[in-house]
Each structure stands twice: as structure tokens, then as C-alpha cells.
MARPARO-557374 format. One record per residue: residue number from 0; chain; y, z, x of N, C-alpha, C, O in turn. Coordinates in nm, 3 decimals, padded with zeros to 5 digits. Each point is the difference from the previous one (the first is absolute). Layout:
- nr	kette	npy	npz	npx	capy	capz	capx	cpy	cpz	cpx	opy	opz	opx
- NUM	A	Y	Z	X	Y	Z	X	Y	Z	X	Y	Z	X
...
//
This chain:
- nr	kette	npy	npz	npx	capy	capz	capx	cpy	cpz	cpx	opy	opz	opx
- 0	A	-04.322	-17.533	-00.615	-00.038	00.051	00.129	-00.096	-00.099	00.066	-00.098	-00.053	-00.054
- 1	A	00.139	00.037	00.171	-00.137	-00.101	00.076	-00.104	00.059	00.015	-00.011	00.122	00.009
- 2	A	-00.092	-00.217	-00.002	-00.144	00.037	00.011	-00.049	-00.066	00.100	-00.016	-00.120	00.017
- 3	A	-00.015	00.252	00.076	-00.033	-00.055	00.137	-00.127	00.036	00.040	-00.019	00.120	00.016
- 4	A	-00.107	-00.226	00.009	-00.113	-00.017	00.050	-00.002	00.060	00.125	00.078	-00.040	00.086
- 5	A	-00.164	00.139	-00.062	-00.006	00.018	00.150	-00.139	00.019	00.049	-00.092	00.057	-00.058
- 6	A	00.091	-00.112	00.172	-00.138	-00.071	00.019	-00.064	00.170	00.090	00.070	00.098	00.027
- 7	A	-00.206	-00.114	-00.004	-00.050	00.112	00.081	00.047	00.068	00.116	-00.005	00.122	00.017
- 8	A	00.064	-00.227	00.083	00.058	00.043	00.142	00.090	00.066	-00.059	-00.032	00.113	00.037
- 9	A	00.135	-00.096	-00.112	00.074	00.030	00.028	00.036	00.166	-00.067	00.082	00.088	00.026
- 10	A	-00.166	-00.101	-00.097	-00.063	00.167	-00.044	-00.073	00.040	00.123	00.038	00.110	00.039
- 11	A	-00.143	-00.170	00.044	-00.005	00.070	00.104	00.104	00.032	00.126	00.001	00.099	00.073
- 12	A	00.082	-00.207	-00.072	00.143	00.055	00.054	00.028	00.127	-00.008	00.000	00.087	00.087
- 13	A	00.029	-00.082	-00.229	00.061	00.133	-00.057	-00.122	00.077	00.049	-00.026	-00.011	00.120
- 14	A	-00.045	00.081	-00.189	-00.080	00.111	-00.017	-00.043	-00.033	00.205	00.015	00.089	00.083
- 15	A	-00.037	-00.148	-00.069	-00.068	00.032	00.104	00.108	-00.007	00.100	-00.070	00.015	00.100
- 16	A	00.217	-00.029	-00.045	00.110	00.027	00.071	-00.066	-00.117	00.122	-00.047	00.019	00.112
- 17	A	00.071	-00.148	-00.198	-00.006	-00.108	00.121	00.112	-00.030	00.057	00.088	-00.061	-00.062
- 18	A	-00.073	00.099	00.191	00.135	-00.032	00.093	-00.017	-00.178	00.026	-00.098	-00.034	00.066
- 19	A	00.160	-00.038	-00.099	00.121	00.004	-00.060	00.058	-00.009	-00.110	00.116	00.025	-00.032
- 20	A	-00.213	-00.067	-00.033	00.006	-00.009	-00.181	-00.005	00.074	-00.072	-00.050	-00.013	-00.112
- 21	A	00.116	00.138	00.171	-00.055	00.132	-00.133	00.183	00.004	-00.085	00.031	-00.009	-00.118
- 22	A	00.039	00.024	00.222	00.146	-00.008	-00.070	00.035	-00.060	-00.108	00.088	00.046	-00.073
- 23	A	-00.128	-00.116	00.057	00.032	-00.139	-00.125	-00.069	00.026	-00.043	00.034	00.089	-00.078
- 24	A	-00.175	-00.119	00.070	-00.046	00.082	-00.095	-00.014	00.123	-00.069	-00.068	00.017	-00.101
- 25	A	00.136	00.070	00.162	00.005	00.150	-00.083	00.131	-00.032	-00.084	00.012	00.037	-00.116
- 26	A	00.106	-00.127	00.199	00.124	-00.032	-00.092	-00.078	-00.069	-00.127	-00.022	00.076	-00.095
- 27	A	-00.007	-00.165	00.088	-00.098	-00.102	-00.140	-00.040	00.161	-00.058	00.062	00.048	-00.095
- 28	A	-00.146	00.009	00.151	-00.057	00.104	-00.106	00.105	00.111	-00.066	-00.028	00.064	-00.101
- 29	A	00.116	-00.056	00.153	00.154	00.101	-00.015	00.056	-00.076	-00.123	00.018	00.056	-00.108
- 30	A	00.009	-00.188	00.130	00.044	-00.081	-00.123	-00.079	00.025	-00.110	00.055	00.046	-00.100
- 31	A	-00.178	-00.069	00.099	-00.070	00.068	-00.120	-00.033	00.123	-00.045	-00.018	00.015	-00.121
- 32	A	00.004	00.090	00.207	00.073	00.096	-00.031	00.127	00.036	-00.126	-00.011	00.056	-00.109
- 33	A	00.099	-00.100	00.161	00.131	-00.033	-00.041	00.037	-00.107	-00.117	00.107	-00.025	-00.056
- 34	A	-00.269	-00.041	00.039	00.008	-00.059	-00.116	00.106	-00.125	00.002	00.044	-00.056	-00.100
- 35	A	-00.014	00.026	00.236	00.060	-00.114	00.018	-00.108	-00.111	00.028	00.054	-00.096	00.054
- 36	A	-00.153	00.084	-00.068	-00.091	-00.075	00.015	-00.120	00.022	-00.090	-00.009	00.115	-00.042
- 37	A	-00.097	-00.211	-00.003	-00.086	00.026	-00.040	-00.135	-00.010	00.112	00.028	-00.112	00.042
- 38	A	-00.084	00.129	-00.009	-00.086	00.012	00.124	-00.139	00.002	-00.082	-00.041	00.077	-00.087
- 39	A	-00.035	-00.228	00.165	-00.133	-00.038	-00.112	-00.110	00.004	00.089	00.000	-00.077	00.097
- 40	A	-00.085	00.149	-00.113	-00.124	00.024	00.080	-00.104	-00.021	-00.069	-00.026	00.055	-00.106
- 41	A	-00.092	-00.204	00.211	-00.153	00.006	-00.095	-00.038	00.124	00.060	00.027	00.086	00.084
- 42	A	-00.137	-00.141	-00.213	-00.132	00.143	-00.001	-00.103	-00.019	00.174	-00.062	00.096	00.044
- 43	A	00.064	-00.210	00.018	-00.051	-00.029	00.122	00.102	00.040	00.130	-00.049	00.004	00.113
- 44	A	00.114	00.010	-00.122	00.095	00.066	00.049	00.015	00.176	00.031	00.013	00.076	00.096
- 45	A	-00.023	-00.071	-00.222	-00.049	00.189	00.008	-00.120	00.014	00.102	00.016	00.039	00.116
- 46	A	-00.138	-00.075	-00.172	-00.137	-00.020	00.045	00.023	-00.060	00.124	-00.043	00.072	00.091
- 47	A	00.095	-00.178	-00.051	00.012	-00.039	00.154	00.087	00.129	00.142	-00.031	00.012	00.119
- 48	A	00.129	00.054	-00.192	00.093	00.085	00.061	-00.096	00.091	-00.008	-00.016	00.023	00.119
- 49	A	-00.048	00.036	-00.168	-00.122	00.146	-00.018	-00.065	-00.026	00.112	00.008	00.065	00.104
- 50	A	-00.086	-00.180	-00.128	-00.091	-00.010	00.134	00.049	00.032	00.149	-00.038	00.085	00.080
- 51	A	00.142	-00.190	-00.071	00.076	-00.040	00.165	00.009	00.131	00.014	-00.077	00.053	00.079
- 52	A	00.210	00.060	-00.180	00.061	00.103	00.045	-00.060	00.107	00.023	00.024	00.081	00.090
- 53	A	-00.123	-00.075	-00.186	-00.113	00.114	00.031	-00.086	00.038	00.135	-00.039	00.115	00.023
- 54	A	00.018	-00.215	00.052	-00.026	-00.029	00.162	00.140	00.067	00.039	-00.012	00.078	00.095
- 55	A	00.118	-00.087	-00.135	00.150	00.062	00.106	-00.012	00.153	-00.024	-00.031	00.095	00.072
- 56	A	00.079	-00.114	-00.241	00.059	00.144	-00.039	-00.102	00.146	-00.073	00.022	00.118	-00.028
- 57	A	-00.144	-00.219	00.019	-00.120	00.110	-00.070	-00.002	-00.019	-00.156	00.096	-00.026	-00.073
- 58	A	-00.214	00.043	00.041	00.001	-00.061	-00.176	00.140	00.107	-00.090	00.087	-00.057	-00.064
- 59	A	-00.090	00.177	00.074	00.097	00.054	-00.037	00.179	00.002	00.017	00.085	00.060	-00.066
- 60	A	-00.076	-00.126	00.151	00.142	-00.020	00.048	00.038	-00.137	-00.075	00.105	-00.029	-00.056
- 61	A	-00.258	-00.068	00.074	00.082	-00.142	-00.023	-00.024	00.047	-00.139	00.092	-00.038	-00.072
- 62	A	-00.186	00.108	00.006	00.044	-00.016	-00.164	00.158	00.043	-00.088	00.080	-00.041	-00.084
- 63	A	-00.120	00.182	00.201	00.190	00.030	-00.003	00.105	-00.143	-00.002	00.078	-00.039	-00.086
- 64	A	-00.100	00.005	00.164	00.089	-00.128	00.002	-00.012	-00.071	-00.070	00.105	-00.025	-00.060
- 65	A	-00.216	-00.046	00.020	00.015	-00.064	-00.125	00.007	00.061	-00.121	-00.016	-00.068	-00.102
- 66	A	00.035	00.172	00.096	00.029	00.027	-00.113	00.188	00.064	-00.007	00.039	00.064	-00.098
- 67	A	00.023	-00.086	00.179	00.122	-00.004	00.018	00.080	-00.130	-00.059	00.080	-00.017	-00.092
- 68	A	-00.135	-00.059	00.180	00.054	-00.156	-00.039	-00.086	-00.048	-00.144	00.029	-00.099	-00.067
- 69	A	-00.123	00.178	00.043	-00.026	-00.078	-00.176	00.129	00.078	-00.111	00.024	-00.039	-00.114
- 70	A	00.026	00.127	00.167	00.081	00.093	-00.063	00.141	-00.122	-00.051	00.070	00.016	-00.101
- 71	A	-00.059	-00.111	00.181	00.097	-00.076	00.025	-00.014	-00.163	00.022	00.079	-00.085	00.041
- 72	A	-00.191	00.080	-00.076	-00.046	-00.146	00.010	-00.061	-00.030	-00.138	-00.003	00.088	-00.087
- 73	A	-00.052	-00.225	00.064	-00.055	-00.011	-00.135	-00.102	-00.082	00.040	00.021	-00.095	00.076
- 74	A	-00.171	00.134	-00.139	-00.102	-00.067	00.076	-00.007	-00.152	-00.092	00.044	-00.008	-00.115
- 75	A	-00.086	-00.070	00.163	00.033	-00.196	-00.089	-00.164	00.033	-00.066	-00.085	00.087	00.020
- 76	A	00.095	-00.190	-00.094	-00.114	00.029	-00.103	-00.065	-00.189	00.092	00.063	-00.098	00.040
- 77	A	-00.207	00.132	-00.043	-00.027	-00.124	00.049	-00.164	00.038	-00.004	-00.058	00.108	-00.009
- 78	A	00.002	-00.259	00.023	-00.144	00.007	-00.074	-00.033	-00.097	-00.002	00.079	-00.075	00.058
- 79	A	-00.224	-00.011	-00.128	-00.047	-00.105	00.000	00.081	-00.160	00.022	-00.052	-00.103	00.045
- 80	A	00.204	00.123	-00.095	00.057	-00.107	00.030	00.054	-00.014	00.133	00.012	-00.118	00.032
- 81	A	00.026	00.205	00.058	00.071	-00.006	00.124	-00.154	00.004	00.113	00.014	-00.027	00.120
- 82	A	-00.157	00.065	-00.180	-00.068	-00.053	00.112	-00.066	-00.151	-00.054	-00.048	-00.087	00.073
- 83	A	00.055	00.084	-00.170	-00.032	-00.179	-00.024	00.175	-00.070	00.032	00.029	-00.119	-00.012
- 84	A	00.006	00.160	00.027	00.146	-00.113	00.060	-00.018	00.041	00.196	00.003	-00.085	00.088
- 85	A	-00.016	00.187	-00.075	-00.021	00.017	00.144	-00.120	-00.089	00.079	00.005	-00.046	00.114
- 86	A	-00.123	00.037	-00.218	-00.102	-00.090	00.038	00.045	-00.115	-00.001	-00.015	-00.050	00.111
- 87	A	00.071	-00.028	-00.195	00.038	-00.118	-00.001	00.165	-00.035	00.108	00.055	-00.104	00.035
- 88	A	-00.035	00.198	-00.020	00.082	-00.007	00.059	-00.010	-00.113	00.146	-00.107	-00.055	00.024
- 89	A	00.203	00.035	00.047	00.015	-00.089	00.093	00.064	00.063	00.148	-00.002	-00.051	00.112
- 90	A	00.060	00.184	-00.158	00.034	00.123	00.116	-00.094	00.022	00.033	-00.093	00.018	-00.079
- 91	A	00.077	-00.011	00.243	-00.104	-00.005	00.122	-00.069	00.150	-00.012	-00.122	00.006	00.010
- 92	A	00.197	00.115	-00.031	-00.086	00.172	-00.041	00.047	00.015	-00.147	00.110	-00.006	-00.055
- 93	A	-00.274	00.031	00.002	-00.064	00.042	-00.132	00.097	00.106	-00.053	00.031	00.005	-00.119
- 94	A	00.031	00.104	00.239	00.036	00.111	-00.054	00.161	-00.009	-00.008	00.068	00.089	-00.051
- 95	A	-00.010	-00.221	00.116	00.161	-00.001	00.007	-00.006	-00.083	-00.161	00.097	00.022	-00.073
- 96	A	-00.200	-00.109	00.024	00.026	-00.080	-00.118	-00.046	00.104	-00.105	00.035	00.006	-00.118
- 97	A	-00.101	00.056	00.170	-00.007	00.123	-00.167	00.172	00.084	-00.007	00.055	00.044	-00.100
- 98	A	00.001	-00.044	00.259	00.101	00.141	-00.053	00.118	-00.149	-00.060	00.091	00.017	-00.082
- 99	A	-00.121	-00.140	00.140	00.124	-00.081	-00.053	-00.025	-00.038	-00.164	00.097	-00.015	-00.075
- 100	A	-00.227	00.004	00.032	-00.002	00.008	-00.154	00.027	00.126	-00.063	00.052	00.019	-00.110
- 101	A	-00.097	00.073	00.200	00.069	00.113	-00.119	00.145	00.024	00.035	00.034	00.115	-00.028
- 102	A	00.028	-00.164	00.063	00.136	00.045	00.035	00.077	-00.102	-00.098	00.083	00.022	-00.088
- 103	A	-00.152	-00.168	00.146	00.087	-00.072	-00.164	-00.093	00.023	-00.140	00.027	-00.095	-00.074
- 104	A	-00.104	00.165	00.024	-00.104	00.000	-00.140	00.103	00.133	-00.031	00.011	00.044	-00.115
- 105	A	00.077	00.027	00.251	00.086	00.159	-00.025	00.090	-00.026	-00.027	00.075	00.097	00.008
- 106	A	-00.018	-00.200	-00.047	00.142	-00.039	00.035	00.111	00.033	00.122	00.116	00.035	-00.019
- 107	A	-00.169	-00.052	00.126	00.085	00.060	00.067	00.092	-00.106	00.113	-00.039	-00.106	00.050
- 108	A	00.136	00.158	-00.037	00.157	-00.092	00.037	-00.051	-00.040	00.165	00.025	-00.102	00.064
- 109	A	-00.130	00.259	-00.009	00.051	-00.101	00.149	-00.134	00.067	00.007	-00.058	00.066	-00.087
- 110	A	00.010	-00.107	00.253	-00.132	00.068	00.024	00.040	00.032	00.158	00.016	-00.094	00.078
- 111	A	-00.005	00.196	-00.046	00.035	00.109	00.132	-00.141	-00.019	00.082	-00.109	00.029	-00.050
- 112	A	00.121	-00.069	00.153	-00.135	-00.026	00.085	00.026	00.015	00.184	00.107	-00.060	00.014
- 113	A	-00.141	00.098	00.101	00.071	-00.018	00.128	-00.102	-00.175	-00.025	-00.004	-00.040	00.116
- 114	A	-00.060	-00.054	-00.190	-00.075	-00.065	00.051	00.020	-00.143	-00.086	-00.087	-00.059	-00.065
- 115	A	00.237	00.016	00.086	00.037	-00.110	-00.107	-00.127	-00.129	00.031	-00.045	-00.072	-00.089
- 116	A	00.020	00.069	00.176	-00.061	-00.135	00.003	-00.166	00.018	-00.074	-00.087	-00.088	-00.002
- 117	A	00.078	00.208	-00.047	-00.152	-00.004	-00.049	00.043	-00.046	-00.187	-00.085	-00.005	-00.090
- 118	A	00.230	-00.020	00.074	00.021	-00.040	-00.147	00.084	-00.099	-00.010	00.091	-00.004	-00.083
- 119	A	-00.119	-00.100	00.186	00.063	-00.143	00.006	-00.058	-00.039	-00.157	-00.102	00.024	-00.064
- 120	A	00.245	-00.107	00.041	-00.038	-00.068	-00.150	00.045	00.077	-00.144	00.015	-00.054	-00.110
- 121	A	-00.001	00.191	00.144	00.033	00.078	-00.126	00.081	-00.017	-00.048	00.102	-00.038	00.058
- 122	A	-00.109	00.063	-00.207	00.150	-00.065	-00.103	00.049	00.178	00.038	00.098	-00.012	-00.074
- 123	A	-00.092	00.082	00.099	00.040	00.150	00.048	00.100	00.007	00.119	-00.026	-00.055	00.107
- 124	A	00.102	00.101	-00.120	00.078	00.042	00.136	-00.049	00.115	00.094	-00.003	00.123	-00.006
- 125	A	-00.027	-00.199	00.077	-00.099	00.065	00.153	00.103	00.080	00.109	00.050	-00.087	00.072
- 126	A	00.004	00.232	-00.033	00.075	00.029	00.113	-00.067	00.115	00.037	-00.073	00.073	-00.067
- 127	A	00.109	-00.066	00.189	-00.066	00.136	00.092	00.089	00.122	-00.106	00.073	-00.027	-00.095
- 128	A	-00.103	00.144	00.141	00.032	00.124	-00.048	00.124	00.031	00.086	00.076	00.080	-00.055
- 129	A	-00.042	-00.115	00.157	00.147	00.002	00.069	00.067	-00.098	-00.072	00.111	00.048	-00.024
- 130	A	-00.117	-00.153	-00.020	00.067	-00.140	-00.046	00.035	00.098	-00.112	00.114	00.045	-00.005
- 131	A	-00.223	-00.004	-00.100	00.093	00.039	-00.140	00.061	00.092	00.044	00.116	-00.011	-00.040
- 132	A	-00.127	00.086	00.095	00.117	00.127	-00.018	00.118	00.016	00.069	00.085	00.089	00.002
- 133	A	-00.104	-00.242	00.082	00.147	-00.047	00.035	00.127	-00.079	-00.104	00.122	-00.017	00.004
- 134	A	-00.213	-00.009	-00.075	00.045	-00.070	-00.118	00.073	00.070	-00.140	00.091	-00.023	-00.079
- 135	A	-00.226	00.153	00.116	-00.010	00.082	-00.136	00.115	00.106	00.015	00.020	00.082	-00.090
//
């Protein structure tokens, strides 16, 4: 099964019904669902989506929500090595080189982002969330 990195936007896509990016991304989350996908979420990621969504939907709704999509996602294990590689890193935001080390330290096949150019250089396959599930 592929293992697909998906970066923060695009969980806020989902949970938060961003026109125009929510479609594709609820398809990506349907695939895992369905267990046609493996769908890899950091732990900064959770914690980043809490904050933003909680301003939209109220602390209780967005926990609802995340706790929907943990039902069906698998959180990446990541830690002292992905912020000493993010520090050293040579990617221009601290927080796009932590989710690109934990996504390859996760093994994972591609990394789902609306924001390819913040992971110029990655040995990872970089596509929007419409791109894979045109594919997929």
C-alpha cells in the first residue's frame, strides 16, 4: 500500500471545507478510509490544524474532527532527528524541513502538499492533492 505524506494544508482543506481544495482532498481521505492508501500525518500537524481550526469550528468540533481522521490516518513517529536535520537543513521554512524529514525518516512514497515549491530538492515525490487522485 502507498504511503502518503500529507502535509498540514491539506487536512485543513478537509476539515475546514476550503473551496477549492476540499474535493480532493476528502477523495485522498476516502482512499484511506478504504484502505487504499496509507495516509501519514506528523505529530505538528495535528497541533498545527487544532490551533488554525479552533478559531473556525470551536475547540469541540475541531477535536471532533480530528479525531475522525486519526481514526484513519497513522500519526509518523518523529523527534530529535527530524529537528536536527530540519536545522541543518537548507529549505528556506523550519517547519516545511521538519514535515520533509519526517516524511522520508516515515518511509513514505509521496508527500501531498497544495505548496510544491516549499520542497524543491526532495528525493520524495511532491503532487498537489488533485494531481494524486487523478492518478490514484
Amino acid at each position: 500500500m502507498e504511503r502518503v505524506f500529507v502535509d498540514t494544508n491539506i487536512i485543513l482543506d478537509l476539515l475546514g471545507k476550503r473551496i477549492p481544495f476540499f474535493d480532493a482532498a476528502e477523495t485522498l481521505f476516502r482512499k484511506a478510509e478504504k484502505k487504499e492508501v496509507l495516509v501519514l500525518i506528523s505529530t505538528m500537524s495535528y497541533i498545527s490544524t487544532e490551533y488554525i481550526l479552533r478559531k473556525q469550528l470551536g475547540k469541540t468540533e475541531t477535536k471532533k474532527a480530528l479525531s475522525a481522521i486519526r481514526t484513519i490516518t497513522t500519526v509518523c513517529n518523529s523527534g530529535e532527528r527530524e529537528i536536527d536535520l530540519a536545522l541543518i537543513s537548507s529549505m528556506k521554512d523550519f517547519e516545511d524541513a521538519f514535515q520533509y524529514y519526517t516524511a522520508l525518516n516515515n518511509a513514505a512514497d509521496v508527500i501531498i502538499t497544495r505548496n510544491p515549491k516549499d520542497f524543491v530538492g526532495s528525493s520524495i515525490a511532491i503532487m498537489s492533492a488533485e494531481a494524486y487522485v487523478k492518478l490514484k
